[in-house]
Backbone of each chain as ProteinMPNN parsed JSONL, in Angstrom:
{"seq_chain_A": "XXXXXXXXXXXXXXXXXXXXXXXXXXXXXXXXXXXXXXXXXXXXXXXXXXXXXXXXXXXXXXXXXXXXXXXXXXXXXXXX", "coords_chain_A": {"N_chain_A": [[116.465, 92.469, 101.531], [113.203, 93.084, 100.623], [111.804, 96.614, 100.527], [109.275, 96.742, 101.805], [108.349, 94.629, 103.011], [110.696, 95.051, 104.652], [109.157, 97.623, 106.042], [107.038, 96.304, 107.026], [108.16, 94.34, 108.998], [109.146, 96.821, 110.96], [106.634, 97.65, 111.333], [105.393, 95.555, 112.795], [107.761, 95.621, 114.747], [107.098, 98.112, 116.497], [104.444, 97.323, 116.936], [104.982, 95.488, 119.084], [106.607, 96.493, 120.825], [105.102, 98.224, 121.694], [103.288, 96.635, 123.028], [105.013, 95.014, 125.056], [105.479, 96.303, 126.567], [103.455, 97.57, 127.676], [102.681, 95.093, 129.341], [104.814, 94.798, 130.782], [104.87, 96.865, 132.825], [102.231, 96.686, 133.397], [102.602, 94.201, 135.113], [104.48, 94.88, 136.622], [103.181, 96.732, 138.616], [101.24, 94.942, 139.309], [103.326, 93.496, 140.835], [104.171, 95.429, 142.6], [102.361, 96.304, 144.03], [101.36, 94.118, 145.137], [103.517, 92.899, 146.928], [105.505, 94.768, 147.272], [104.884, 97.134, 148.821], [103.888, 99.417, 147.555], [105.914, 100.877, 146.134], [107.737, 102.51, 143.674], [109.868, 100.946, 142.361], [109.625, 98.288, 141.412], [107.826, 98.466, 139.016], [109.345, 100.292, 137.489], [111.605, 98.517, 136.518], [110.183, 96.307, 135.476], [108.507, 97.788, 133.544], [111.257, 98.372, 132.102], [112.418, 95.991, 131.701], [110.262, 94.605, 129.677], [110.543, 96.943, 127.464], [113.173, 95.841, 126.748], [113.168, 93.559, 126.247], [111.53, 93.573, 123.894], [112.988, 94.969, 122.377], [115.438, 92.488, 122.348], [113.749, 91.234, 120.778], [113.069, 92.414, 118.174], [115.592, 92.83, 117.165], [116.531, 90.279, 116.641], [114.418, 89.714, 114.643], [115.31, 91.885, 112.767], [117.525, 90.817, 112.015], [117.725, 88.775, 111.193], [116.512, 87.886, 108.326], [119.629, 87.683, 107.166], [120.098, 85.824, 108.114], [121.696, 82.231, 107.896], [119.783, 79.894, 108.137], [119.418, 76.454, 109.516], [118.971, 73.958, 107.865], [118.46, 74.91, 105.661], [118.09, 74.866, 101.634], [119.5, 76.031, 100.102], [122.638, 76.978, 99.956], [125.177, 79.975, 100.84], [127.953, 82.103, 99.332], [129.516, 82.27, 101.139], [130.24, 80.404, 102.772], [132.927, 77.888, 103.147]], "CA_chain_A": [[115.109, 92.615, 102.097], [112.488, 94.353, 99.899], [111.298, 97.899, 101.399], [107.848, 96.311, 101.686], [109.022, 93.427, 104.055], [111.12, 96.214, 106.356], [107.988, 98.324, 106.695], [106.011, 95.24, 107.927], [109.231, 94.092, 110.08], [109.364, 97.908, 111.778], [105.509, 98.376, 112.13], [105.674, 94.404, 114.038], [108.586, 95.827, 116.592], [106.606, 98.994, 117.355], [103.546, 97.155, 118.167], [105.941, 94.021, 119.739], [107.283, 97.382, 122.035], [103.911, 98.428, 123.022], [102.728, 95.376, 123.946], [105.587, 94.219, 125.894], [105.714, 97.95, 127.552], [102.398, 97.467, 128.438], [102.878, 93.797, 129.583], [106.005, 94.827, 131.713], [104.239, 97.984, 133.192], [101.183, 95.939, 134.502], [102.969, 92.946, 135.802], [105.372, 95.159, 137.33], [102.647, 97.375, 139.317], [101.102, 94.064, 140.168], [104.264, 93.286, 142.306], [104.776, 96.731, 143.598], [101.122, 96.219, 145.153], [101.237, 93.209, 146.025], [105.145, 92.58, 147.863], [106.891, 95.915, 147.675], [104.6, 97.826, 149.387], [104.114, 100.279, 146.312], [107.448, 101.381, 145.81], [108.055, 102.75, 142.315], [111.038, 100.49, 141.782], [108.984, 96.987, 140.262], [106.805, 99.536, 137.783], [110.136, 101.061, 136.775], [111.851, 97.345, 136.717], [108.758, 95.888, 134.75], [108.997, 98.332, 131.977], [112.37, 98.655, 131.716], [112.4, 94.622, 131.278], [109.47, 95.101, 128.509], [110.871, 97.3, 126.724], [114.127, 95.215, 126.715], [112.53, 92.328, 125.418], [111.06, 93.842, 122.629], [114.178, 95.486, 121.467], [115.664, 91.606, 121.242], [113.093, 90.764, 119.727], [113.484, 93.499, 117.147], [117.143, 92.741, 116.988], [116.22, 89.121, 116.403], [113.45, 89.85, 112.989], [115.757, 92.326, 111.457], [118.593, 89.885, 111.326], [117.023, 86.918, 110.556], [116.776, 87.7, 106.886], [120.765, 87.604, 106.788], [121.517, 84.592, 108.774], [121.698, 81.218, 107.405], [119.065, 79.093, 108.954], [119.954, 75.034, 109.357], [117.858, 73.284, 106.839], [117.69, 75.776, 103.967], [118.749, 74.259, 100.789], [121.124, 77.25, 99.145], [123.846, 77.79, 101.144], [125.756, 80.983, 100.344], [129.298, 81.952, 98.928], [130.622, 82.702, 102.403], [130.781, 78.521, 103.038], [134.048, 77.13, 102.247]], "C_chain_A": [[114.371, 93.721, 101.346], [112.121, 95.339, 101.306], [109.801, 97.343, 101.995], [107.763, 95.368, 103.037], [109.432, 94.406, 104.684], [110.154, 96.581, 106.842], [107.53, 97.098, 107.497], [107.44, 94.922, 109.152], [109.208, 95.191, 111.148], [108.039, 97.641, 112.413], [105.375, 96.895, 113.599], [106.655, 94.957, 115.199], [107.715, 96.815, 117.229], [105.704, 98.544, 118.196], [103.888, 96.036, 118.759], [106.432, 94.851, 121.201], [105.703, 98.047, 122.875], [103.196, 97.681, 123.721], [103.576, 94.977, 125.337], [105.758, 95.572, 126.792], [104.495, 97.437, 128.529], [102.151, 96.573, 129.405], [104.135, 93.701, 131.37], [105.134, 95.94, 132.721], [102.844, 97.124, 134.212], [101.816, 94.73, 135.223], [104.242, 93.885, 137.169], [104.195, 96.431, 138.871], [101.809, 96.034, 140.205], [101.745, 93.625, 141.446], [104.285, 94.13, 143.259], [103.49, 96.823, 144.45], [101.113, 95.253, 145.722], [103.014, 92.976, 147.511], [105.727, 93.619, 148.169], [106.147, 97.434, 148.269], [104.659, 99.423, 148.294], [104.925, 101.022, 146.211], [106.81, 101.321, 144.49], [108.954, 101.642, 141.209], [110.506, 99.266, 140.757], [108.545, 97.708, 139.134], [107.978, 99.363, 136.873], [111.094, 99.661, 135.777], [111.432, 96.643, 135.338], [108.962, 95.965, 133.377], [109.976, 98.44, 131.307], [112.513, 97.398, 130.769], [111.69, 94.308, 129.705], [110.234, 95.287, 126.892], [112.458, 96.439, 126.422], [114.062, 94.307, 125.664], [112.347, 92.424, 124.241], [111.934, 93.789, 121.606], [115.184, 94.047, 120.949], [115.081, 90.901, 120.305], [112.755, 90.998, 118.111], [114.656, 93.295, 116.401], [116.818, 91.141, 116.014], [115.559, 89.063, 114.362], [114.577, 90.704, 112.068], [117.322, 91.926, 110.917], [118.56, 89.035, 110.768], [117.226, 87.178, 109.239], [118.52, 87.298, 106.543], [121.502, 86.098, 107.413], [120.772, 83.689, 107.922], [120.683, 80.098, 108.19], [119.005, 77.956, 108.432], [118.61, 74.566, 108.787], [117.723, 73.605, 105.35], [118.717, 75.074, 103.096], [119.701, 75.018, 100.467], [121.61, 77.561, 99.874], [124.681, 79.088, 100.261], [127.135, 81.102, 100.194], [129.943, 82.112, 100.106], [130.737, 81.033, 102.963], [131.95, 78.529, 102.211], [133.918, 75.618, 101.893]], "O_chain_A": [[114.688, 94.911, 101.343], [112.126, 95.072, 102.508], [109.443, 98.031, 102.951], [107.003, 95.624, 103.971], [108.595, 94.878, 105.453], [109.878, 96.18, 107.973], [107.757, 97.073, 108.707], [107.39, 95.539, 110.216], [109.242, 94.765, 112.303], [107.953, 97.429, 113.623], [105.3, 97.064, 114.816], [106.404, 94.781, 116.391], [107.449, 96.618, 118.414], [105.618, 98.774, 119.403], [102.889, 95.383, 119.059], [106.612, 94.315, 122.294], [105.383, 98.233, 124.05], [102.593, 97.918, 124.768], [103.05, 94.7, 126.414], [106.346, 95.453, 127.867], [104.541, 97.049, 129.696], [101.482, 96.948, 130.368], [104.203, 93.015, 132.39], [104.693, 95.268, 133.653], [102.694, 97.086, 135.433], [101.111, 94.383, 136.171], [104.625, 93.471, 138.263], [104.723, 96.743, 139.938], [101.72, 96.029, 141.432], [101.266, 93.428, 142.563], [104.38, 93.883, 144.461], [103.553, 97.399, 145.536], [100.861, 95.295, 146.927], [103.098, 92.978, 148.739], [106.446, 93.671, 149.167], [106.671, 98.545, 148.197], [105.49, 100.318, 148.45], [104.531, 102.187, 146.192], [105.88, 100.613, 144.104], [108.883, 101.482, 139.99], [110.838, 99.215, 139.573], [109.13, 97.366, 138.106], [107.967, 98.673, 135.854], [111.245, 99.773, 134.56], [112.162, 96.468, 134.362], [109.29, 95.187, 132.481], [109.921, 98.591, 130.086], [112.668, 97.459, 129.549], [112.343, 93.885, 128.751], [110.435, 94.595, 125.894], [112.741, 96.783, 125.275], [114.646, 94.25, 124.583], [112.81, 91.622, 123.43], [111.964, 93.154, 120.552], [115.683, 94.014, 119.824], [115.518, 90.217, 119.379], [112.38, 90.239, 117.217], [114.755, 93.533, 115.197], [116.925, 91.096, 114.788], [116.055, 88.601, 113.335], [114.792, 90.388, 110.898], [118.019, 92.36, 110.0], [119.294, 88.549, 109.907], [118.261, 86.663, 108.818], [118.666, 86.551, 105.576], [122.598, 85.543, 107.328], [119.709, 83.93, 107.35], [121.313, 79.423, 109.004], [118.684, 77.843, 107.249], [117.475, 74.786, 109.207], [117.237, 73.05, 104.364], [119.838, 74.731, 103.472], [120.852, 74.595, 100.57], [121.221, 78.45, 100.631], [124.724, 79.029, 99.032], [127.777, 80.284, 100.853], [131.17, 82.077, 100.01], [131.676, 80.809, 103.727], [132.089, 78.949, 101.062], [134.781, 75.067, 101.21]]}, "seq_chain_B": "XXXXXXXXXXXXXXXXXXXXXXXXXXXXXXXXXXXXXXXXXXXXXXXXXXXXXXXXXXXXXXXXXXXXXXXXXXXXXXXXXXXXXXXXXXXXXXXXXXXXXXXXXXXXXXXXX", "coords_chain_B": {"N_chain_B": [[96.916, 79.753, 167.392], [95.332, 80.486, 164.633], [96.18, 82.894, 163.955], [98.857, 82.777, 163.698], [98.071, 81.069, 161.281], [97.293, 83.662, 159.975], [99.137, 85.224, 158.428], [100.32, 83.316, 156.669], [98.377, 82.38, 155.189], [97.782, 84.813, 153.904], [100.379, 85.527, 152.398], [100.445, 83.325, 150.767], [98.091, 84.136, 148.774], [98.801, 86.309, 147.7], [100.539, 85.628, 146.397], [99.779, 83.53, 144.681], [98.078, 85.165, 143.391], [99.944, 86.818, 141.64], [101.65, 85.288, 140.903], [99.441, 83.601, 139.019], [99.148, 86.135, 137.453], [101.506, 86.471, 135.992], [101.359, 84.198, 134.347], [99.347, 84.158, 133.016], [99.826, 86.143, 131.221], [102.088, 85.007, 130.423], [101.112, 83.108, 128.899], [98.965, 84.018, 126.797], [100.622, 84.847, 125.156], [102.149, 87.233, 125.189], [104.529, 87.674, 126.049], [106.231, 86.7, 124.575], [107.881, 85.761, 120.915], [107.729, 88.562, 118.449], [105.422, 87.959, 116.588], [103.846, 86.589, 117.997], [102.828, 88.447, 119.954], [101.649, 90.158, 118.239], [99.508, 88.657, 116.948], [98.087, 88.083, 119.514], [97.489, 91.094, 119.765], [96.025, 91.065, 118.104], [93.87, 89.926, 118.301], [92.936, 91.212, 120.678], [91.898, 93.318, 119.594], [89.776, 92.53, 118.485], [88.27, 91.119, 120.153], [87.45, 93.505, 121.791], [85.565, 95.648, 120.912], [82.799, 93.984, 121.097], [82.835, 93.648, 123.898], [83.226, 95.619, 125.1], [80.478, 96.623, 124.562], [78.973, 94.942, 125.721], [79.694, 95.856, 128.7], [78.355, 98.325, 128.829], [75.573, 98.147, 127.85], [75.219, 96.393, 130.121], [75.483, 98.47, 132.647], [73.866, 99.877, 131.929], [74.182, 102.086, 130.009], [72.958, 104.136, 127.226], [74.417, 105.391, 125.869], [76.084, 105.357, 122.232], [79.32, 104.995, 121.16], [81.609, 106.635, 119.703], [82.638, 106.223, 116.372], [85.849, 105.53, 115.699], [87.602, 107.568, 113.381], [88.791, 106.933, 110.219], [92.225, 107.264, 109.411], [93.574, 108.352, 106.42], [96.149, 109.267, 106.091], [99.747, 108.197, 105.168], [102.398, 107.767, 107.088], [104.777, 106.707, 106.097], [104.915, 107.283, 102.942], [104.383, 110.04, 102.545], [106.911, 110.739, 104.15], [109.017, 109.964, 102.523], [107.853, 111.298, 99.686], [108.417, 113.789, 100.578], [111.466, 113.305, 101.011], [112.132, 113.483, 98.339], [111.339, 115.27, 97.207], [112.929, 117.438, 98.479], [115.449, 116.85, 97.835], [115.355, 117.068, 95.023], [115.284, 119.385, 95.276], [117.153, 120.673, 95.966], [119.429, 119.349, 94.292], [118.575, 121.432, 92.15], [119.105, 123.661, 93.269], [121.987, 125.03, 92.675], [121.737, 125.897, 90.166], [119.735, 127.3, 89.764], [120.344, 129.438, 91.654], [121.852, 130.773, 90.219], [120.734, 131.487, 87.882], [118.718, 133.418, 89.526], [120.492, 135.118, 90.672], [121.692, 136.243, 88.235], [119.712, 137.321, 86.949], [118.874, 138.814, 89.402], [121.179, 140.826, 88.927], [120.878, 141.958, 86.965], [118.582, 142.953, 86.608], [119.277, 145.368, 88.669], [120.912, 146.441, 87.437], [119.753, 147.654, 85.419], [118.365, 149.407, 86.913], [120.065, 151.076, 87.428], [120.746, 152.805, 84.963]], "CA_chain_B": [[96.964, 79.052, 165.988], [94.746, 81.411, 163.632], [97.322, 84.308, 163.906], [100.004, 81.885, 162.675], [97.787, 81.1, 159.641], [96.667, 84.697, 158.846], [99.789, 85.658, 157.031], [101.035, 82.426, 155.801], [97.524, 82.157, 154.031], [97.813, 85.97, 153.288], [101.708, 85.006, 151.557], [99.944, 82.429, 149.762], [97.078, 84.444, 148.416], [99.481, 87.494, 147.384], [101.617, 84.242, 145.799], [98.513, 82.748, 143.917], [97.996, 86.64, 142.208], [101.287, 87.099, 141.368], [101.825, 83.849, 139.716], [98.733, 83.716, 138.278], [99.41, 87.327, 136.24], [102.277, 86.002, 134.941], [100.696, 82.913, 133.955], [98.046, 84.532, 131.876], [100.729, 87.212, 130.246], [102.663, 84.252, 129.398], [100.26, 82.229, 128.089], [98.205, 84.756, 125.932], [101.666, 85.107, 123.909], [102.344, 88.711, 125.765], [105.964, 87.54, 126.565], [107.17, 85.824, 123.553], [108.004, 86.584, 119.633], [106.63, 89.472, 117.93], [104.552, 87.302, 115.571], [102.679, 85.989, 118.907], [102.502, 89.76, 120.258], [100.949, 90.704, 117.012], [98.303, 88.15, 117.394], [97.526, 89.352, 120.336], [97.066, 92.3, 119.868], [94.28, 91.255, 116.823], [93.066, 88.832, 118.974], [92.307, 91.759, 121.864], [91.319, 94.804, 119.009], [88.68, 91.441, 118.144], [87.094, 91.317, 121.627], [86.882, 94.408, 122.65], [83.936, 96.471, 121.064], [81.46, 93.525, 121.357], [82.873, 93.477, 125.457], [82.69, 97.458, 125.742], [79.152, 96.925, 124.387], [77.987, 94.211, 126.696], [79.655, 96.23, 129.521], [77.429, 99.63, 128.451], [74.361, 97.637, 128.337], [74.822, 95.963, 131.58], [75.266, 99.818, 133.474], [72.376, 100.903, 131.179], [74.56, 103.135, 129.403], [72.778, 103.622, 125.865], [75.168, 106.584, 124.159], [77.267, 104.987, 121.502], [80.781, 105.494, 121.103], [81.943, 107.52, 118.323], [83.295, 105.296, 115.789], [87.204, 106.211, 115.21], [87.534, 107.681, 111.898], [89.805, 106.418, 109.846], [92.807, 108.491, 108.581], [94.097, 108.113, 105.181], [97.558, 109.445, 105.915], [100.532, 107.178, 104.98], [103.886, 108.488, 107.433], [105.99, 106.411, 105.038], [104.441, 107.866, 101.675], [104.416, 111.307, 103.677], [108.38, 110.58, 104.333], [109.679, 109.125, 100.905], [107.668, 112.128, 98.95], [109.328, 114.779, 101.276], [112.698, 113.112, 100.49], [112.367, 113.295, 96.869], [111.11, 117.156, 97.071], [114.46, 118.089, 99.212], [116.853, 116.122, 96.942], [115.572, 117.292, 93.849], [115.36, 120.678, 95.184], [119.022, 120.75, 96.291], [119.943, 119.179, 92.867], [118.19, 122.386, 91.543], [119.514, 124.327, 93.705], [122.748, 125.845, 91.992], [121.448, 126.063, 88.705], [118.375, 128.044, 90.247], [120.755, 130.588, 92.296], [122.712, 131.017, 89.114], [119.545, 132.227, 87.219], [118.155, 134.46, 90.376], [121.302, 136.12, 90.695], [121.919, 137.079, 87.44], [118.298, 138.28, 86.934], [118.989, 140.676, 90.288], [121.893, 141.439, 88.712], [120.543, 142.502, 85.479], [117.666, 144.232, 87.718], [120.259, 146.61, 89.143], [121.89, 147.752, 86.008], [118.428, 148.083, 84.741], [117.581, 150.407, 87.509], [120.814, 152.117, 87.347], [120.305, 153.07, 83.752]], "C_chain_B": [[96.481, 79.587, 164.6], [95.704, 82.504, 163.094], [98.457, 83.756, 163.079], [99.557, 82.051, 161.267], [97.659, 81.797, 159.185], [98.434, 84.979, 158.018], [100.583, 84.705, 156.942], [99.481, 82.229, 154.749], [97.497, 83.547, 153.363], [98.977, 86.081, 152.186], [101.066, 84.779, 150.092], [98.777, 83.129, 148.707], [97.632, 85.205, 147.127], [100.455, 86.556, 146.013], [100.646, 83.987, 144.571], [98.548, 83.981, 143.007], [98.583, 86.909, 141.351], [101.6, 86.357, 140.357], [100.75, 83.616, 138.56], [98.788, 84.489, 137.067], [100.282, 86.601, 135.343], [102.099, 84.965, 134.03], [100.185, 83.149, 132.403], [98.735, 85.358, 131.026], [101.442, 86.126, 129.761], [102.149, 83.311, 128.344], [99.484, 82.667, 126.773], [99.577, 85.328, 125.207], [102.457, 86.828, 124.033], [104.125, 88.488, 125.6], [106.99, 86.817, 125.586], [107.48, 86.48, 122.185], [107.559, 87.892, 119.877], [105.547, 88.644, 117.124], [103.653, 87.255, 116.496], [102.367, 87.202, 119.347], [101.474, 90.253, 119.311], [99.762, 90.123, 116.787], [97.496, 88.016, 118.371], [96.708, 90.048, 120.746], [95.802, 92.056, 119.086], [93.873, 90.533, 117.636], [92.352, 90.063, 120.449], [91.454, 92.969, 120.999], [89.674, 93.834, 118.212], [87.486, 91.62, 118.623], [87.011, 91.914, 121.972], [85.767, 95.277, 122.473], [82.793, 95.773, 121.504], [82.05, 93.534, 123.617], [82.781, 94.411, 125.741], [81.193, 97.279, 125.381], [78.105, 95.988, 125.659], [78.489, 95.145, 128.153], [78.536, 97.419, 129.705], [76.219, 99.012, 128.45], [74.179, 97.219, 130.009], [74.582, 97.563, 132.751], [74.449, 100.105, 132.101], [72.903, 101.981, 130.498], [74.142, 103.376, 127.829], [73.983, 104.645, 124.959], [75.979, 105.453, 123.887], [78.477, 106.135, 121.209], [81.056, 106.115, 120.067], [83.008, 106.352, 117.437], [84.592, 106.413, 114.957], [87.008, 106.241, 113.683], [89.118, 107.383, 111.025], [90.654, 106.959, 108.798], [93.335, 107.899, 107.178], [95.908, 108.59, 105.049], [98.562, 108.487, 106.225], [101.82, 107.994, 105.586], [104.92, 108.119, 106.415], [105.825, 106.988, 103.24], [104.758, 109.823, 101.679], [106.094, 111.653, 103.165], [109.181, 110.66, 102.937], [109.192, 110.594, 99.963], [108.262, 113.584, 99.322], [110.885, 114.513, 100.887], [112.848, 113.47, 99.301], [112.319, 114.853, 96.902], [112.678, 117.885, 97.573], [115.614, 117.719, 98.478], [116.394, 117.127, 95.483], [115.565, 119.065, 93.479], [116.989, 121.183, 94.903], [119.972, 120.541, 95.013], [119.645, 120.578, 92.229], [118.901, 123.351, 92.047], [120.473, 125.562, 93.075], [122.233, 126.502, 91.154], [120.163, 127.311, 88.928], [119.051, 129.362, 90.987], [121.737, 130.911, 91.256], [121.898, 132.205, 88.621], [119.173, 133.61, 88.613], [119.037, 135.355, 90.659], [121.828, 137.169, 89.615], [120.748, 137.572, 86.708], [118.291, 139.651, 87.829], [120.03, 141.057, 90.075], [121.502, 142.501, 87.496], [118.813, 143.632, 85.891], [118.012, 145.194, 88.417], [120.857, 147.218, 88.105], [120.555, 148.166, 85.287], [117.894, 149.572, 85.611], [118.833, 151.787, 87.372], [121.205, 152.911, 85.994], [120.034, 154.391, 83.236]], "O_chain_B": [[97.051, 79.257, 163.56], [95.861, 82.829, 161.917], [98.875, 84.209, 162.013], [100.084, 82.694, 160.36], [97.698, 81.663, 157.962], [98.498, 84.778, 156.805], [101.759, 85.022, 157.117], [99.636, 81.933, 153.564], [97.172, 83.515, 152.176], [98.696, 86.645, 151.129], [101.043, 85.377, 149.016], [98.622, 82.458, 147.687], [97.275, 85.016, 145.964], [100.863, 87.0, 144.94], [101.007, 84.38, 143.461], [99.034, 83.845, 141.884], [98.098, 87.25, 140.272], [101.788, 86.676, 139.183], [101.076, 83.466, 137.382], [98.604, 84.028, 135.94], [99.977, 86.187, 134.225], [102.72, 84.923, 132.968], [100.416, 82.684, 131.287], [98.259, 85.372, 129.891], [101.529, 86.138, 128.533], [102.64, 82.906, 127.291], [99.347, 81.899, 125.821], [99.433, 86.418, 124.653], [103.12, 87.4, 123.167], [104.798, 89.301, 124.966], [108.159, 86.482, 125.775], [107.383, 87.707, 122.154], [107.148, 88.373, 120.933], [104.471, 89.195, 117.359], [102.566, 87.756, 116.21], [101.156, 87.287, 119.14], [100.443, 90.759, 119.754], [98.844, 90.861, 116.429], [96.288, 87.843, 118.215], [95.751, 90.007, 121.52], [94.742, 92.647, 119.29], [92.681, 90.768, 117.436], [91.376, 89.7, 121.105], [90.499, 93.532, 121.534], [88.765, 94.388, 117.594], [86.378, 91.965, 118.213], [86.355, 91.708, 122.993], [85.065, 95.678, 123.402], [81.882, 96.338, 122.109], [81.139, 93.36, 124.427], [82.191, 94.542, 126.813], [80.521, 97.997, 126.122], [77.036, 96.248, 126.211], [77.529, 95.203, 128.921], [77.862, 97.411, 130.735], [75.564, 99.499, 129.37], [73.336, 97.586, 130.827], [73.622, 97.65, 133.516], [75.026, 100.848, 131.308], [72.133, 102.925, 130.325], [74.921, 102.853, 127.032], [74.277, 104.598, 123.765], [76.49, 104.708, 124.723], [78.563, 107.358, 121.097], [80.149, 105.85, 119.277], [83.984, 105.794, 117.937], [84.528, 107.377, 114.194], [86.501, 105.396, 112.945], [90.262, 107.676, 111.375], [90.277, 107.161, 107.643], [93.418, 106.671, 107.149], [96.677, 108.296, 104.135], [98.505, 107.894, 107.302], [102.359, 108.815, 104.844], [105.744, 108.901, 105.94], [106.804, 106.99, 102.494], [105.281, 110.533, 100.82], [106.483, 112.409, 102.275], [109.898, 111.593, 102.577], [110.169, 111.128, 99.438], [108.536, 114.412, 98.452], [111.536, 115.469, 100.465], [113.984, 113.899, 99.103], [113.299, 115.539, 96.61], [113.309, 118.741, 96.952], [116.68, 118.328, 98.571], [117.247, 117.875, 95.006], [115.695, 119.744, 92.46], [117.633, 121.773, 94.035], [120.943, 121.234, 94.71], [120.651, 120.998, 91.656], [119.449, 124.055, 91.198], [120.071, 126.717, 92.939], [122.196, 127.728, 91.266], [119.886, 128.11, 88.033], [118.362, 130.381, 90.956], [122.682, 131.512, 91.767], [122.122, 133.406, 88.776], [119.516, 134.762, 88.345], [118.61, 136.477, 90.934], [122.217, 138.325, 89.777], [120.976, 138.322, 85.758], [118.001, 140.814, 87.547], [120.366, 141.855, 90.949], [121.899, 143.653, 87.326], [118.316, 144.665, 85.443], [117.154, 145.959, 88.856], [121.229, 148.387, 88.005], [120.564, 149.155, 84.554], [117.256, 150.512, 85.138], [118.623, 152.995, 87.263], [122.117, 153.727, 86.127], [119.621, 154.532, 82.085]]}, "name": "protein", "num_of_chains": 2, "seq": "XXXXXXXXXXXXXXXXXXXXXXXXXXXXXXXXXXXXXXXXXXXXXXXXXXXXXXXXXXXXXXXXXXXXXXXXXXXXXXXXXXXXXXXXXXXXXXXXXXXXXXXXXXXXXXXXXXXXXXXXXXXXXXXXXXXXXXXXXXXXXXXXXXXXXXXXXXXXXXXXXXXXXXXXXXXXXXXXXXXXXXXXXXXXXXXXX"}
């Protein structure tokens, strides 16, 4: 993976983590007003989830370059 | 019979909100890839000055906003040129406390002279 490609791969998770922060964070205060009687716990829940997400999603982009994805013509020396 | 319905239509209302949010976060690509996150996000940094501007007109607000200025500093250019300075110091290093020592060495027999 050129350096050029990582950068773009990193700066995509950061803003992939603030989105889904943000995403988890409002959906989760939604509940806590609407059902849980504003308890802290959905908010906390929410974001936690969020940020979760992101991170496989993160996990996901900066592996991808190494796996073998079904279709591609050149298969690699690790096939027997 | 009314009393019954107020909080099964109040449920339902609280239900309708609820579902709805998620609806619209899943739909507007909030909850999926990064690629769709990332569009998004350009898709909301799109609509939002001309929608802060129609909101400021509608309350009669005329000041304009200060238009963000836009920095020129690169963290990864920043990073990478800091690395190189610390490595090639460190490489220098010896060879540099070699010389400074036997300069203040040769600056003490000079004084003691």
């Amino acid at each position: 993976m050129s350096e050029k490609e990582l950068g773009k791969k990193w700066d995509r998770c950061l803003a992939d983590g603030a989105i889904k922060l943000g995403t988890g964070l409002g959906l989760g205060i939604v509940f806590s007003v609407l059902f849980f009687k504003r308890h802290t716990w959905p908010i906390s829940l929410g974001s936690g989830a969020g940020l979760g997400m992101a991170y496989a999603n993160c996990q996901n982009n900066l592996r991808s370059h190494y796996m073998l994805h079904r279709g591609d013509k050149q298969r690699g020396s690790t096939q027997c | 019979m009314a009393t019954r319905i107020w909080p099964v239509m109040k449920l339902a209302t609280k239900v309708t909100i609820a579902g709805g949010a998620v609806y619209v976060a899943y739909d507007s690509g909030l909850l999926g890839n990064s690629e769709q996150g990332s569009e998004a996000l350009q898709k909301a940094k799109a609509v939002i000055p001309p929608a802060m501007e129609e909101w400021m007109k509608y309350f009669g607000v005329e000041a304009q906003l200060p238009t963000i200025p836009k920095i020129e500093f690169s963290p990864v250019d920043a990073w990478n040129s800091g690395v190189q300075w610390t490595i090639s110091n460190l490489s220098e290093a010896p060879t540099k406390a070699t010389e400074y020592t036997s300069q203040g060495l040769q600056y003490l027999k000079d004084l003691t002279k």
